[in-house]
GULUM-963984 format. One record per residue (C-alpha): residue in one letter; y, z, x. Coordinates in steps of 0.25 Angstrom, whole numbers, padded with zeros to 4 digits, always signed. Each point is the difference from the previous one (the first is absolute). Layout:
<nodes>
AYZX/...
</nodes>
This chain:
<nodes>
X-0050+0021-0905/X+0015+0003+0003/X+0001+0017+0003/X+0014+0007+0002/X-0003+0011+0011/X+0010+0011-0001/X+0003+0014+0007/X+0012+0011-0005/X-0009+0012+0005/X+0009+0003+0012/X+0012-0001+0007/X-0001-0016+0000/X-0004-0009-0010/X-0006-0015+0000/X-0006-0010-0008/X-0007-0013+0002/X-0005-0013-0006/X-0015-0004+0002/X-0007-0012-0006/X-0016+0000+0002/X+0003+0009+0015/X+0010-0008+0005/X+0013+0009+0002/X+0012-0011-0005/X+0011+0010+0000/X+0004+0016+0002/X+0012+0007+0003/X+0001+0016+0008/X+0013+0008-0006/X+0001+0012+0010/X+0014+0002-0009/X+0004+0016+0000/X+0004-0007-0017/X-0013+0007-0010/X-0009-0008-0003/X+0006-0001-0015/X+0012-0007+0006/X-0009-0010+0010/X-0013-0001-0005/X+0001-0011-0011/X+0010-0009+0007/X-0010+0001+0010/X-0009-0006-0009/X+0007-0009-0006/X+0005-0007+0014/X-0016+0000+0007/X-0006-0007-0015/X+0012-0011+0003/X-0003+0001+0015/X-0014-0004-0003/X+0004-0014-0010/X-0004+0009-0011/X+0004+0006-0014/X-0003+0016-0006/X-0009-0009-0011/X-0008-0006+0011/X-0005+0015+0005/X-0015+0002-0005/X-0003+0016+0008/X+0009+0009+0007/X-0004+0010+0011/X+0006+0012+0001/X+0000+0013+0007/X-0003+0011-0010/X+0003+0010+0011/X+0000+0010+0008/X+0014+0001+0005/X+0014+0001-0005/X+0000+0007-0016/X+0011-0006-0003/X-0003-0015+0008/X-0015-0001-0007/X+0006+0003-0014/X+0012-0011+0003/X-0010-0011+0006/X-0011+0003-0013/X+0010+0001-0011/X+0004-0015+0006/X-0014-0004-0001/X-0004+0005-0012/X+0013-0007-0006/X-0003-0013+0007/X-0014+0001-0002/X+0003+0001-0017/X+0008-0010+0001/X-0006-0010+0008/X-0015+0002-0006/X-0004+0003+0014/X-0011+0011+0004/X+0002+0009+0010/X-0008+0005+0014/X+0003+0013+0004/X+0000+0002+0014/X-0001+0015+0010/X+0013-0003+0008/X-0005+0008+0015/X-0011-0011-0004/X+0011-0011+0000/X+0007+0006+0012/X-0014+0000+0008/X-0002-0016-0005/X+0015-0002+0003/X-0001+0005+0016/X-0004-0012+0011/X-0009+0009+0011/X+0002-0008+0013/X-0003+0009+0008/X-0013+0005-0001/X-0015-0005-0006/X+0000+0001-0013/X-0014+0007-0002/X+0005+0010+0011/X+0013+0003-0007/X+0005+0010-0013/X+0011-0001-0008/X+0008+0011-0005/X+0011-0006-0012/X+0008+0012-0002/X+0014+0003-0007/X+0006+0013+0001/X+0000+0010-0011/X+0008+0010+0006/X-0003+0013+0003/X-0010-0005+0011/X-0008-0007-0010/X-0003-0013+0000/X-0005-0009-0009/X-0012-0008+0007/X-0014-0007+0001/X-0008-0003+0012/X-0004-0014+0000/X-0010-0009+0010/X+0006-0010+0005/X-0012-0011+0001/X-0004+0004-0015/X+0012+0005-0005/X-0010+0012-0007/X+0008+0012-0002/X-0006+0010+0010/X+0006+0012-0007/X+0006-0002-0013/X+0014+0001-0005/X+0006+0011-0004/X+0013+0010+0002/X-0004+0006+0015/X+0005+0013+0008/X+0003-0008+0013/X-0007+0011+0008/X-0012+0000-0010/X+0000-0016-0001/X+0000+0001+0016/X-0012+0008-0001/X-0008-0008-0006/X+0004-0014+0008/X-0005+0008+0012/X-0014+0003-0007/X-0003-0014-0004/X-0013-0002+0006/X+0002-0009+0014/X+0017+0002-0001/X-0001+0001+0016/X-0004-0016+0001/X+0012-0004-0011/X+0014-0005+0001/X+0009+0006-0010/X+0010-0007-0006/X+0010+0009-0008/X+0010-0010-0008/X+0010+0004-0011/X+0012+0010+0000/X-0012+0013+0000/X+0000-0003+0016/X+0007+0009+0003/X-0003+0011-0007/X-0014-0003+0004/X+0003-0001+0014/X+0002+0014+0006/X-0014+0004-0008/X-0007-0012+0006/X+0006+0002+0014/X-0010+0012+0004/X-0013-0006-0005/X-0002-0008+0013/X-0001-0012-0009/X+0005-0016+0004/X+0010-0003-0010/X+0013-0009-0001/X+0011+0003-0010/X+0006-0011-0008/X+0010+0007-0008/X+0010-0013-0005/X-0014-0007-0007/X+0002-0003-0016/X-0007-0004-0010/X+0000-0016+0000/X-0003-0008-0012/X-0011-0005+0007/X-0008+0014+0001/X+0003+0001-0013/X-0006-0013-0004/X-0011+0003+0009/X-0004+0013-0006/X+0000-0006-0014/X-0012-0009+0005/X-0013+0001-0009/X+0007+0011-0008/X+0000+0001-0014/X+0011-0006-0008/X+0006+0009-0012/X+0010+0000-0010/X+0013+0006+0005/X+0001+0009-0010/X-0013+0006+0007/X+0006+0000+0013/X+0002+0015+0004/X+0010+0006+0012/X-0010+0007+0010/X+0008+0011+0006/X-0011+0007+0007/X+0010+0012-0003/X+0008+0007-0010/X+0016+0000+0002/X+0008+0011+0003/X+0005+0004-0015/X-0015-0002-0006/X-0003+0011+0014/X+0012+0008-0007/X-0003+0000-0013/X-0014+0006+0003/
</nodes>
């Protein structure tokens, strides 16, 4: 099976070539360009990178969201195109799920340890999961967090005092100065990013569909839909 593993939720973008589990290409843009501009050639150049041709593509990953609007519409509109056109299925994937599979913890036991993917969503919100680390089992589900309120929460997980926290994504530092009081062990990671591998990895045992039934999970309403109400 030859997958495409992409990302255009956030800030950066990726994709990546994997043939039965084996990584043979990817490429990172951390271009300030929209995704519109980077996002296909990036394609185009990782398939190549990999000895490969767009026909050869059986399944493409993706990250249906949360994140950026604006990036998760880009990134699906690409793969539902490519999808049609290439007679591929699709595997949606959560991306703070894809960002958890995409962090390396070395520095701590992994049945000991949290992670906390988050990007920021302005106004001290955060769009996040908790994740453990050994399992990779959401702890608390994803979702569009009050930082303060999201902080809460971590710090009544049963048995927190024992864990190691990892905070990874470009939410760090909005969760930081809530998390700070709560006497908690946590490390902030605030330059982690989705890689095509965490995005390959979260597609495992997931089922395929169609990409026109691939849907955005925003996990929130935008600012106009929060005006026109």
């Amino acid at each position: 099976m030859l997958i495409l593993a992409c990302d255009t939720s956030n800030s950066s973008c990726c994709a990546g070539v994997y043939e039965d589990g084996k990584e043979l290409a990817f490429e990172l843009s951390m271009e300030k360009k929209t995704h519109s501009e980077t996002f296909m050639p990036l394609v185009k150049r990782v398939i190549e990178t990999a000895g490969k041709t767009p026909s050869d593509i059986e399944r493409i990953a993706v990250t249906a969201g949360p994140g950026s609007f604006t990036g998760i519409r880009i990134g699906l509109a690409a793969v539902k195109g490519m999808a049609l056109a290439l007679r591929a299925d699709c595997i949606p994937v959560s991306s703070t799920l894809a960002l958890a599979l995409s962090v390396e913890n070395i520095s701590s036991d992994p049945e000991d340890t949290l992670l906390l993917p988050c990007f920021d969503a302005r106004n001290n919100r955060v769009f996040a999961s908790v994740v453990c680390d050994h399992s990779k089992k959401m702890v608390i589900s994803e979702g569009a967090y009050d930082a303060g309120q999201l902080a809460d929460r971590i710090a009544a997980v049963r048995g927190i005092d024992k864990k190691k926290i990892i905070v990874a994504g470009d939410g760090a530092e909005t969760m930081r100065p809530v998390l700070e009081g709560k006497n908690l062990s946590v490390k902030y990671a605030p330059g982690c990013v989705i890689l095509p591998k965490g995005v390959f990895l979260a597609s495992a045992d997931k089922k395929a569909v169609s990409g026109a039934a691939v849907k955005a999970a925003y996990c929130a309403v935008s600012s106009a839909e929060r005006l026109k109400k």
